[in-house]
VEXDREN-2710 file (C-alpha; in Angstrom, 1 decimal):
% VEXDREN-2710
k/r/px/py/pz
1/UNK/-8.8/-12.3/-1.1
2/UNK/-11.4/-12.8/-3.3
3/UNK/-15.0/-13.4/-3.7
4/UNK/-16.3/-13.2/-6.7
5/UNK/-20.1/-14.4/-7.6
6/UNK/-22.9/-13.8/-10.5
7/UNK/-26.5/-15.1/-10.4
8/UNK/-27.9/-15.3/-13.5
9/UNK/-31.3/-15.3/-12.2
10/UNK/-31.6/-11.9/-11.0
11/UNK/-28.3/-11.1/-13.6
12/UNK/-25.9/-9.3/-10.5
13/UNK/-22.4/-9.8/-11.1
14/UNK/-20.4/-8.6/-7.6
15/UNK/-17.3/-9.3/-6.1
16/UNK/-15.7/-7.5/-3.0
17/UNK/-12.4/-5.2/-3.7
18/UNK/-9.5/-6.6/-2.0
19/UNK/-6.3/-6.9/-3.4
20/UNK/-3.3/-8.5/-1.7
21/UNK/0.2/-10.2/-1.2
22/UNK/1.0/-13.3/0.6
23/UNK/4.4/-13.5/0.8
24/UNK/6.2/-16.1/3.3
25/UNK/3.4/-16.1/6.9
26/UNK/2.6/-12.8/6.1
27/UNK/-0.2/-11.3/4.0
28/UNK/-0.6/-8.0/3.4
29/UNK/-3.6/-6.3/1.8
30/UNK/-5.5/-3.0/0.6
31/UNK/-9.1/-2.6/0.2
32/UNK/-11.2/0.1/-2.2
33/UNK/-8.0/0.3/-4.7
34/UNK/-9.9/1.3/-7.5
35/UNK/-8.3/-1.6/-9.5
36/UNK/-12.2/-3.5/-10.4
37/UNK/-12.2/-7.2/-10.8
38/UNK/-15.4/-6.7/-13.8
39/UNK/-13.9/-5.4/-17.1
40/UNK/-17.1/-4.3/-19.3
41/UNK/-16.8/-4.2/-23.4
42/UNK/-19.2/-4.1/-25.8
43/UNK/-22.1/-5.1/-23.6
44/UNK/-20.4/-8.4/-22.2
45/UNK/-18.9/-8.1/-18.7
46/UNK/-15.7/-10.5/-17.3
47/UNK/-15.5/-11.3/-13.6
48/UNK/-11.7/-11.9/-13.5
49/UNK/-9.8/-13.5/-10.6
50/UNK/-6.8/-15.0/-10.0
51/UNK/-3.1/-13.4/-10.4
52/UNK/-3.1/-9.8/-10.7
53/UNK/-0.6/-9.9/-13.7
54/UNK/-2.2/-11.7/-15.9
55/UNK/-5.5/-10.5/-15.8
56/UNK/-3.5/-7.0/-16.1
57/UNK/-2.7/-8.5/-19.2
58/UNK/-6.0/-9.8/-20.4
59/UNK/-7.8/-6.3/-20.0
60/UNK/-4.9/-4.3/-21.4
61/UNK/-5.7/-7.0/-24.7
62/UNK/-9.3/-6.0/-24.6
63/UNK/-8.9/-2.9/-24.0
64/UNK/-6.9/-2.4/-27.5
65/UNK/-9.4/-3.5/-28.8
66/UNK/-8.3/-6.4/-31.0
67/UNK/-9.4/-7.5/-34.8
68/UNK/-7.9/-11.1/-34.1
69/UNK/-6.1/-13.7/-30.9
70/UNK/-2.7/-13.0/-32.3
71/UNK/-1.5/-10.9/-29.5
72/UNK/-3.9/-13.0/-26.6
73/UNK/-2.2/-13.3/-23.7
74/UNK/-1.8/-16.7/-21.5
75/UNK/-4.7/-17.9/-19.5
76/UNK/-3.2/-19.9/-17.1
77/UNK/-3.2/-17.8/-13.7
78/UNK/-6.9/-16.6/-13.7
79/UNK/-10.1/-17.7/-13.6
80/UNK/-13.0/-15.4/-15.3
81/UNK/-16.7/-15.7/-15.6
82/UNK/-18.3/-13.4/-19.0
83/UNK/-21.9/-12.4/-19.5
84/UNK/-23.3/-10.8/-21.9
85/UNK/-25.1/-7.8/-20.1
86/UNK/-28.6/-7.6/-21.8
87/UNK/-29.3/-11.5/-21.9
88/UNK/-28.0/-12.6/-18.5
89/UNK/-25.9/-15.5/-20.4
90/UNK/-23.1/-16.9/-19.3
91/UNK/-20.9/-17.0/-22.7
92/UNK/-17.8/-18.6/-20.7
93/UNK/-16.4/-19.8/-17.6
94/UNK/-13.2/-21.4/-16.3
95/UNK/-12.1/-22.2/-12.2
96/UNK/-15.5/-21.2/-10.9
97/UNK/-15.0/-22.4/-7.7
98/UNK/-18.7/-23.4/-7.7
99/UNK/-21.5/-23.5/-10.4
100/UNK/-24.5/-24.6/-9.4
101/UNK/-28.1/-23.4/-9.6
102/UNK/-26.8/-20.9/-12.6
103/UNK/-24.7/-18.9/-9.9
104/UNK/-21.3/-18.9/-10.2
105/UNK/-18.5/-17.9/-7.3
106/UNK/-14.8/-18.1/-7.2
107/UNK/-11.9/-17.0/-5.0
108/UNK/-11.0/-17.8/-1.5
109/UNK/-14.5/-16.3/0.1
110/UNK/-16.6/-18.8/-3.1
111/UNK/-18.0/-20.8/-0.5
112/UNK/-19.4/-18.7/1.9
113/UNK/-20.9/-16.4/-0.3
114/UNK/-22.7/-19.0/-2.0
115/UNK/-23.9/-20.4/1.2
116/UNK/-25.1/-16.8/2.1
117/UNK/-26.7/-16.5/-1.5
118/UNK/-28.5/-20.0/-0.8
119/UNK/-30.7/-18.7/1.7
120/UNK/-30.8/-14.8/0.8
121/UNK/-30.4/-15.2/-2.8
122/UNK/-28.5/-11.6/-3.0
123/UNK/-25.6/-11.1/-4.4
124/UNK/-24.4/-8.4/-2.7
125/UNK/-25.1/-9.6/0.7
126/UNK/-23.3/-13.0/0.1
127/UNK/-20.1/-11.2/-0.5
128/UNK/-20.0/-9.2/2.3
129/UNK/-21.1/-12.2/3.9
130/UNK/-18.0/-14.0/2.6
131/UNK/-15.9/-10.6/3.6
132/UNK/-16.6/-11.7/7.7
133/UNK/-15.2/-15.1/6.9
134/UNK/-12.5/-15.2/4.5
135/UNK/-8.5/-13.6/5.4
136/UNK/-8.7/-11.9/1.7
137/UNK/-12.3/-11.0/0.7
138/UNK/-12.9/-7.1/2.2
139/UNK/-13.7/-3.4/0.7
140/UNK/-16.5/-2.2/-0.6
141/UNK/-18.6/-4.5/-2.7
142/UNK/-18.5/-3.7/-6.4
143/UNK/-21.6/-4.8/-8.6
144/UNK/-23.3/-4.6/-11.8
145/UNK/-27.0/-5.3/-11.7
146/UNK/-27.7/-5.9/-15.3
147/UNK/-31.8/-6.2/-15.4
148/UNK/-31.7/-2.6/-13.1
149/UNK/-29.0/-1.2/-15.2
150/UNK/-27.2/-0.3/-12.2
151/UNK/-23.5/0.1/-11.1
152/UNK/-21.0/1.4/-8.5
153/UNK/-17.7/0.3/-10.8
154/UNK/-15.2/3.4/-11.3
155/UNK/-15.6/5.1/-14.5
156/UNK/-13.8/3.0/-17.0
157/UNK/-11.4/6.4/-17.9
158/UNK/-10.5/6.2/-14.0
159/UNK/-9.8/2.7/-13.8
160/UNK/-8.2/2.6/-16.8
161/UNK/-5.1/4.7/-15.5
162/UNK/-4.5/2.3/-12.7
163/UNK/-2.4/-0.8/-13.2
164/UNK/-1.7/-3.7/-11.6
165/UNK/1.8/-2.3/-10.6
166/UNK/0.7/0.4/-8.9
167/UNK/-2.0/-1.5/-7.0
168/UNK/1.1/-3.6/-5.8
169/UNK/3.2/-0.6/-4.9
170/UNK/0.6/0.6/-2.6
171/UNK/-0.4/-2.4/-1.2
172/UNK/3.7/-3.0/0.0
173/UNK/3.5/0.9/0.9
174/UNK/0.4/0.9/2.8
175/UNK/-1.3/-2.3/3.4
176/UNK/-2.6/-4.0/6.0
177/UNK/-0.2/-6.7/7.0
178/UNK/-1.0/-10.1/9.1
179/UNK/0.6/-13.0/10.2
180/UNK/-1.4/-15.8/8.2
181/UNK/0.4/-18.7/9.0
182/UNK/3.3/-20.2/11.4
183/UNK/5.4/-21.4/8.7
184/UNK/6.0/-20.4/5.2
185/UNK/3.2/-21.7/2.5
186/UNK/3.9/-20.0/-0.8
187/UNK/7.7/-18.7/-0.5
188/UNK/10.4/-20.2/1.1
189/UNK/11.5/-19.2/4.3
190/UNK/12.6/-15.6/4.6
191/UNK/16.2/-14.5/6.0
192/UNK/14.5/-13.0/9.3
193/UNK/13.2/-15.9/11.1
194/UNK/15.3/-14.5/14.0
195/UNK/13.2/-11.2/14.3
196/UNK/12.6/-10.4/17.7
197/UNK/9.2/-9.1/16.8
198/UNK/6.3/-8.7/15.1
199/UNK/7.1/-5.1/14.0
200/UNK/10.7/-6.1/13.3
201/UNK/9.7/-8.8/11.3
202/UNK/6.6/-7.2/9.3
203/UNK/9.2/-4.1/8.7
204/UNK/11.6/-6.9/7.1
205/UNK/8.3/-8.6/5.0
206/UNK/7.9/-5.3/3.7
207/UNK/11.7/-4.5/2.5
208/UNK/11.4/-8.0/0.8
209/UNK/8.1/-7.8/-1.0
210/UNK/9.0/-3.5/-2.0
211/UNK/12.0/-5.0/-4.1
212/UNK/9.9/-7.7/-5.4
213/UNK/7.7/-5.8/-6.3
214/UNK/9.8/-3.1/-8.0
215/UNK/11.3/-5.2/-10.5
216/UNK/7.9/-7.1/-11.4
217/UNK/8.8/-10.1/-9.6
218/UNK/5.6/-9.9/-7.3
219/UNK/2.2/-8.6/-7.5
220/UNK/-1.0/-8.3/-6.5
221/UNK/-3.2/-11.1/-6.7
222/UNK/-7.0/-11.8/-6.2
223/UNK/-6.5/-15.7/-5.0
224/UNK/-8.7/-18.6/-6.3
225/UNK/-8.0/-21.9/-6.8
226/UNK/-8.1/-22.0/-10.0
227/UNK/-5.4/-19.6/-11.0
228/UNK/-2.6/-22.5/-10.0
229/UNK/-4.4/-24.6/-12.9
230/UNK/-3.7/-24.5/-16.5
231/UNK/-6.7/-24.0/-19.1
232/UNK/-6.9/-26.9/-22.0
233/UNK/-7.0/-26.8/-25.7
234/UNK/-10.9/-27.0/-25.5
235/UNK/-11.1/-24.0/-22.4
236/UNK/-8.9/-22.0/-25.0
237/UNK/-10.7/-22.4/-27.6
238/UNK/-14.1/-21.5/-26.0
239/UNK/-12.5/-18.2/-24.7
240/UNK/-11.7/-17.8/-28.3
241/UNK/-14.7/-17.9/-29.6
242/UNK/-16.5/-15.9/-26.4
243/UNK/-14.0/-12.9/-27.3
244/UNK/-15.0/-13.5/-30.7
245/UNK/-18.9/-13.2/-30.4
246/UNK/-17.7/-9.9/-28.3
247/UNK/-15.4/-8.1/-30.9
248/UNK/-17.7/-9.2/-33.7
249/UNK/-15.1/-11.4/-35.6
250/UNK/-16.1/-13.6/-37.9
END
């Protein structure tokens, strides 16, 4: 899943809340985790999406609120989108899948929600538009409406005490699993191909992505193009200087 999109000419950031695992055909998922895709500090907002570890280990960096980059983690394996709240602007973006008209959308449901947004011009509405169209855009859609000062994100104390890792433990616990694809497109072929059924074979998809996922190997991810990518020097640099102008560095 994902679908993420901001408008800057209204100032709504929204995305849906989807989480998921593709592993092998399969593709499991869980909707309404909890787990937001909009990190808020200092009266900027990132739109993260993109592999669920490493944006677990972007927001754990901002959350510790640093006094320099030493500790910053990689960037390659997300994109992100960061506004400051009060202005509407845009201080950085990287792997929007589309930016156009000062609306920006990534993830896997980008294009249908802009095409939604193009004739509604609501955020909200294009993502749920982009939930009836796209395998891993679904749940509730979260939003910050910035000029209405308006929000339904968890309390940041809540959301705080949830971690990636748990959002993947639950997904392979109690997700919703389907069979994406015929043949393999992300892992190599799994050691059940002779399964006699569905069941059998989901219960085996499960078994396989539970010990993944217990020793880190696998987690969730909120998929855009973008996050197979790697950033350059110059992308780096501007993220720098974004997280800069938000921590007050000088």
């Amino acid at each position: 899943m994902t679908t993420n999109i901001f408008d800057g000419h209204a100032r709504v950031m929204a995305t849906d809340s989807r989480w998921s695992i593709e592993y092998g055909c399969w593709l499991i998922y869980l909707d309404d985790t909890g787990y937001e895709k909009i990190e808020r500090r200092n009266g900027f907002a990132l739109m993260f999406a993109g592999a669920g570890g490493v944006i677990q280990a972007h927001k754990n960096w901002i959350r510790s609120a640093p006094s320099n980059f030493s500790n910053m983690p990689g960037t390659k394996g997300m994109s992100v989108c960061m506004v400051e709240e009060k202005s509407g602007e845009v201080v950085f973006q990287k792997h929007q899948d589309i930016e156009a008209d000062n609306v920006f959308c990534a993830g896997t449901g980008a294009r249908p929600a802009y095409n939604c947004w193009s004739t509604n011009k609501c955020s909200k509405k294009a993502v749920e538009s982009a939930k009836a169209k796209d395998n891993y855009s679904g749940g509730d859609v979260k939003y910050i409406d910035f000029a209405a000062s308006k929000t339904n994100l968890v309390d940041y104390n809540a959301s705080a005490l949830l971690d990636i890792a748990t959002v993947s433990a639950n997904i392979w616990k109690r997700g919703i699993a389907m069979k994406i694809h015929s043949t393999p497109t992300v892992s190599p072929e799994l050691p059940f191909v002779k399964a006699q059924s569905l069941e059998e074979e989901e219960k085996e998809v499960r078994s396989q992505i539970g010990q993944l996922v217990a020793n880190g190997t696998l987690t969730a991810t909120a998929p855009c193009d973008g996050m197979h990518s790697d950033w350059s020097n110059e992308d780096n640099a501007k993220y720098k200087q974004a997280m800069a102008r938000m921590f007050g560095w000088k």
